[in-house]
C-alpha positions in Angstrom: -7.0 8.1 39.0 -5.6 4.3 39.0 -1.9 4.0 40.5 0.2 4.2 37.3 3.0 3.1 39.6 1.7 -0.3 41.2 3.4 -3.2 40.4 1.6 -5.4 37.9 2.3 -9.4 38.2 2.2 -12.0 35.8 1.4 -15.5 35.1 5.2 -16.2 34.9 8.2 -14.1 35.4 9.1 -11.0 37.2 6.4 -8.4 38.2 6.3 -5.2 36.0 7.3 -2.1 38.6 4.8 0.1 37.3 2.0 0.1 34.6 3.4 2.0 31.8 5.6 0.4 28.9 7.3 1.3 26.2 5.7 0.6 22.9 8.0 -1.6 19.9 8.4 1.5 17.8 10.6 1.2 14.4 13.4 2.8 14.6 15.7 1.8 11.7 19.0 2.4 14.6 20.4 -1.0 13.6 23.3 -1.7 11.7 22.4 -2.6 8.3 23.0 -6.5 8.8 20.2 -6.7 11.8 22.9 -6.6 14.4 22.3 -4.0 17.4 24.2 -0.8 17.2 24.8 1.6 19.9 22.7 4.1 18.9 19.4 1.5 19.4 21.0 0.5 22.7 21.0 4.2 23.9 17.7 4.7 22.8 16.1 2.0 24.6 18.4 2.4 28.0 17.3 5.6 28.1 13.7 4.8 28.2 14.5 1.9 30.6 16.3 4.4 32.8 13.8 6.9 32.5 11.3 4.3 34.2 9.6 2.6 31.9 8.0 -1.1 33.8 8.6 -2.6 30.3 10.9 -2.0 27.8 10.5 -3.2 24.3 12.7 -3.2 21.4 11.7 -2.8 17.5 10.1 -5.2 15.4 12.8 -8.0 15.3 12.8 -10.5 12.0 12.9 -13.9 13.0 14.0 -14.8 9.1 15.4 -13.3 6.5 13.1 -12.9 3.7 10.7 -11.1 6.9 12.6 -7.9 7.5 10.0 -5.3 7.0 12.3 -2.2 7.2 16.2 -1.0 6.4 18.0 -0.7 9.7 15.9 -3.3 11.7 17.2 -5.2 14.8 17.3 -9.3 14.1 16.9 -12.4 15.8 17.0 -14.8 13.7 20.3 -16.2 13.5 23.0 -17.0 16.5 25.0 -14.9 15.2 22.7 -11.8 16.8 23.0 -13.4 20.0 26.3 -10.4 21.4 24.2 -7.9 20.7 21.3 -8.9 22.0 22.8 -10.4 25.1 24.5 -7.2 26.3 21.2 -5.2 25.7 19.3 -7.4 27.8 21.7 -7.4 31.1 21.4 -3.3 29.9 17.8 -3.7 30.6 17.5 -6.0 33.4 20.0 -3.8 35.2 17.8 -0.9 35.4 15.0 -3.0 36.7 12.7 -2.8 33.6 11.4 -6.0 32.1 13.2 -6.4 28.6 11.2 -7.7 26.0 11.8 -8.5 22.2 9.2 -8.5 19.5 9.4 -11.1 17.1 8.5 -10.3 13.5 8.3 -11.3 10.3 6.6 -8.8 7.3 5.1 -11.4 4.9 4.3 -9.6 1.9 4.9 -6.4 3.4 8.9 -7.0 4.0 10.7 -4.2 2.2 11.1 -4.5 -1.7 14.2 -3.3 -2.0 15.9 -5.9 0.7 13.6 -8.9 0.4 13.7 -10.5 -3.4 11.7 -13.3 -2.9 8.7 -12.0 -0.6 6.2 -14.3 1.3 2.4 -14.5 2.3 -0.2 -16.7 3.2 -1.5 -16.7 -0.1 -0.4 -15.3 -3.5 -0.6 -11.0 -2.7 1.1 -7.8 -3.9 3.5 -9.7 -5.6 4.6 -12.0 -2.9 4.3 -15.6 -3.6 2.2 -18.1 -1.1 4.3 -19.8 1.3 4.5 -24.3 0.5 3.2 -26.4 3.7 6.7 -27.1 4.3 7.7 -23.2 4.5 4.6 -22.4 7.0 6.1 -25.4 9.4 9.7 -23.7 8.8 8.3 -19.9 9.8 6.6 -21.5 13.0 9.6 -23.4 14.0 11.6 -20.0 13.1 9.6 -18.1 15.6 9.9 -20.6 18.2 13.9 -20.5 17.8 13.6 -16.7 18.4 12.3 -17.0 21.7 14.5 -19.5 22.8 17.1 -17.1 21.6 15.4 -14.5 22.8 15.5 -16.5 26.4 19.5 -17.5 26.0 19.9 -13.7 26.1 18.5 -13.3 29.4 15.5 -11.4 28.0 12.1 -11.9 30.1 9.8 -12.5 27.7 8.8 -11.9 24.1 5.6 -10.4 22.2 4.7 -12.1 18.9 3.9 -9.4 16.5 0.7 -10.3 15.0 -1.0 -7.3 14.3 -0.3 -4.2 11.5 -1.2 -6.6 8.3 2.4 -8.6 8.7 2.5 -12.4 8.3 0.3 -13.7 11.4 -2.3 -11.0 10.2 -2.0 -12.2 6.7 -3.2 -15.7 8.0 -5.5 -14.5 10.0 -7.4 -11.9 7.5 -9.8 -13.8 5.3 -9.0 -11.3 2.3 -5.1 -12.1 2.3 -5.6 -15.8 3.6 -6.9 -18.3 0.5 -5.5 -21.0 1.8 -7.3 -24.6 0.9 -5.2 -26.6 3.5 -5.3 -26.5 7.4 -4.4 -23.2 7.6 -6.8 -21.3 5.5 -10.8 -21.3 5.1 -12.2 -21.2 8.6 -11.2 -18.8 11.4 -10.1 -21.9 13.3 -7.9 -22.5 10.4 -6.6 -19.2 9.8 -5.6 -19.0 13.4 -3.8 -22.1 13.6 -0.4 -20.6 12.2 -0.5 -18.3 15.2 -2.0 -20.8 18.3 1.2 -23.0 16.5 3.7 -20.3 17.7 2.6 -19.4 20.8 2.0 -23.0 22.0 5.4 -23.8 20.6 7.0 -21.0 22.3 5.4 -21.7 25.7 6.3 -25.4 25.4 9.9 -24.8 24.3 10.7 -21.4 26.7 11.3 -21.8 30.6 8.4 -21.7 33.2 9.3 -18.0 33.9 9.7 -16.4 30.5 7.0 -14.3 29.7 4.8 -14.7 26.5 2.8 -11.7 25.1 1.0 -11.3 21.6 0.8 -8.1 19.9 -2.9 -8.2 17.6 -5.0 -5.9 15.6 -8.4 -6.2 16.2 -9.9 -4.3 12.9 -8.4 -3.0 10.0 -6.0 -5.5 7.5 -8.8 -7.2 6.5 -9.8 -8.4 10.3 -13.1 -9.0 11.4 -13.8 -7.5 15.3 -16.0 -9.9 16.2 -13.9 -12.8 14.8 -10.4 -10.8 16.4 -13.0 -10.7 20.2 -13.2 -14.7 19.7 -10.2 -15.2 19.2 -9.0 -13.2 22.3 -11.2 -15.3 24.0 -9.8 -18.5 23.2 -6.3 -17.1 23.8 -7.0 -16.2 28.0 -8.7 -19.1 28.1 -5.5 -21.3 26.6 -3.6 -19.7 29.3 0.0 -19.8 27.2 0.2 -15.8 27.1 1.4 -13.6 30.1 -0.3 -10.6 28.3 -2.6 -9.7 25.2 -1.4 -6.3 23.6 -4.0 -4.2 21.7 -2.8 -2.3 19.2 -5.5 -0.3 18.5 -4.1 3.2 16.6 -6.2 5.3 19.6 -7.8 4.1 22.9 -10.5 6.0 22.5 -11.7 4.2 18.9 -14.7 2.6 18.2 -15.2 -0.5 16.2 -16.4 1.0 12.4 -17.5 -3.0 11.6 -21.7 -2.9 11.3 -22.0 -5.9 13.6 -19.8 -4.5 16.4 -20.7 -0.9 15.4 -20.4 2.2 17.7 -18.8 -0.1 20.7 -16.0 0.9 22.2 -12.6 -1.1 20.9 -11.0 -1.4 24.4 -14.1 -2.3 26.2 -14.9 -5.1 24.1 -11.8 -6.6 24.7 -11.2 -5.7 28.7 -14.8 -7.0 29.0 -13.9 -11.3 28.4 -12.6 -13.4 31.0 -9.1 -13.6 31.4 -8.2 -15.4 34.4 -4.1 -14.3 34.7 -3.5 -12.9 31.3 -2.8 -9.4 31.8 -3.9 -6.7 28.8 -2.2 -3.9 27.4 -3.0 -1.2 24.8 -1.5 1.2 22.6 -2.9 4.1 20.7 -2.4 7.9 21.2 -1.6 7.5 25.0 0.3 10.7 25.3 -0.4 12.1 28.8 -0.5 10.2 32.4 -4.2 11.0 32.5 -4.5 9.2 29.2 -2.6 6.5 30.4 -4.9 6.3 33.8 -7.9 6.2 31.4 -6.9 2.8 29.8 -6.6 1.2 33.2 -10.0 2.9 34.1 -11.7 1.3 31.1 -10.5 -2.1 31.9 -7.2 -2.6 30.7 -3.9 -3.3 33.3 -1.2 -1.7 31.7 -1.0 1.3 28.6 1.9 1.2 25.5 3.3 4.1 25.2 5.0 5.3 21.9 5.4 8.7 20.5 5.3 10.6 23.6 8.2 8.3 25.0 10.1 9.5 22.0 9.7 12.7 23.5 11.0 12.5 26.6 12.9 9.5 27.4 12.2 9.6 31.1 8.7 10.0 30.2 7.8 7.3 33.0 9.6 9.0 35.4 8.2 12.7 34.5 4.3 10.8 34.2 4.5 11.1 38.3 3.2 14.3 38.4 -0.8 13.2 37.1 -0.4 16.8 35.6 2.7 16.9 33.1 2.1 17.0 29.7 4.5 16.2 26.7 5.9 18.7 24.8 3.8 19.9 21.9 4.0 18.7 18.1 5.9 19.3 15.7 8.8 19.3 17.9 12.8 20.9 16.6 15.1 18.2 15.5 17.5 19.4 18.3 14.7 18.7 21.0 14.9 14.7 19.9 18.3 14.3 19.4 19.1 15.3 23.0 16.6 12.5 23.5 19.2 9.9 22.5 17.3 9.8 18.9 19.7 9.1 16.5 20.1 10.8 12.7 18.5 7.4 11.5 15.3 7.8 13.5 15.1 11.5 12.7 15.1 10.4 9.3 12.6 8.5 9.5 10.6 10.5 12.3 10.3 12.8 9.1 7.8 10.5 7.7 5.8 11.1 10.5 3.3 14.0 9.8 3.2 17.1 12.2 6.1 15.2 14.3 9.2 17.4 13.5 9.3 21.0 11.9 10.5 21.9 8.6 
């Protein structure tokens, strides 16, 4: 089996001490008005403590009208910045890299706490965002990483995957755009190349850059998602690409990239430094060895890490397994899971039982 537990480097920054990280999982811990609360600081200490080489927080909204979910963390006013700061030397204590994931819904921010919803074009009631308002969110993304960076966090992953606004530009089916950033796939990618170059020319030499992106689903094409990879390791402005691919093991179910291997496809381009991660149903330490076998340098690991929070730790012995699903609310609360996430851990089919 690979060595879970090598070091992995990085273009910039501090190495990662192993090759397992902790995937941005919703959480809804946060107080209601985006600042950090002490029940999402436990919950992500723990995992840090418990050996994680990366530690990620939520999905963090990096505007307003872009909070996807009640009780999510935010970065996108100074006003975060205690919070964030004191999570962050948290983090960096243990020896983990801390990492925040920048966010923004688009027209999948939460009804109920977003009036005036946003896309890239006109879509399930949200409105199409003016020129003026795409400059404003690409700026607004940029000023979350330099926040993110004034906090003493490492690095940041864009989220750009799961149908939210990057994916919105990016899909042909939610993108009608008729300006520069709409029509072609050059076009449709420009919001996003925008924000990471603007990131990378605004952050320090050492801050780390990494991009969370679906590669089907949400109205993405594969083969069109493979290109774009390409061109990203060959910009050489990310640290790491992040795959979230719902299962490892999945095979593309587009007819021109049909029955290949999702991860494969990827691991295969050229990457030069750019590292690459993925995420999907990586439960046991053999699973998590299988991703580096098929090409990848580090594995995202989510559920199973809400199971035990020194799942990194306990992922030593190539033979441990989680506990199996559905699991007793009593088991996950002495896993520094707060009421909140139970709540919504509830959602989650076979997780808990009745």
């Amino acid at each position: 089996m690979p060595d879970l537990f090598a070091p992995l480097t990085f273009p910039r920054g501090r190495p990662m001490p192993n090759r397992l990280a902790l995937a941005p999982l919703t959480n809804r811990q946060s107080h209601d008005d985006g600042r950090l609360s002490e029940a999402e600081r436990a919950w992500l200490v723990r995992r840090a403590r418990g050996g994680f080489g990366l530690t990620m927080t939520c999905a963090s909204h990096v505007q307003p009208s872009g909070q996807g979910f009640g009780g999510q963390l935010a970065i996108h006013s100074d006003d975060f910045l205690d919070g964030l700061t004191s999570l962050a030397a948290d983090l960096r204590a243990t020896g983990t890299l801390g990492v925040v994931q920048l966010h923004h819904a688009g027209a999948r921010a939460d009804r109920e706490l977003v009036a005036d919803r946003v896309s890239a074009s006109e879509v399930e009631g949200a409105r199409a965002l003016e020129l003026d308002e795409v400059h404003r969110l690409r700026e607004d993304f940029v000023a979350a990483a330099v926040r993110a960076e004034r906090a003493g966090f490492d690095g940041v992953e864009v989220h750009g995957a799961h149908g939210y606004v990057l994916t919105q530009f990016l899909s042909a089916e939610t993108n009608q755009r008729t300006d520069a950033y709409g029509g072609s796939p050059e076009n449709r990618a420009r919001l996003l190349l925008e924000v990471l170059a603007g990131i990378r020319a605004a952050c320090g030499p050492d801050f780390q850059l990494g991009l969370r992106l679906s590669v089907e689903r949400f109205g993405l094409r594969t083969l069109e998602m493979r290109e774009l990879a390409a061109e990203l390791f060959g910009r050489g402005e990310l640290d790491y690409l992040d795959l979230s691919l719902w299962d490892v093991t999945k095979y593309s179910v587009d007819d021109d990239a049909q029955d290949q291997p999702l991860l494969e496809l990827f691991a295969e381009l050229p990457r030069g430094g750019t590292r690459l991660g993925a995420a999907g149903k990586v439960r046991t330490p053999a699973d998590a060895a299988a991703v580096l076998e098929r090409g990848a340098d580090f594995a995202f690991v989510g559920r199973a890490a809400i199971l035990h929070g020194e799942y990194a730790q306990l992922a030593r012995d190539a033979d441990w397994e989680p506990v199996p699903m559905p699991v007793d609310v009593a088991h996950v609360a002495g896993q520094d899971v707060s009421p909140a996430f139970v709540d919504y851990l509830r959602t989650f089919r076979g997780f808990l039982a009745p």
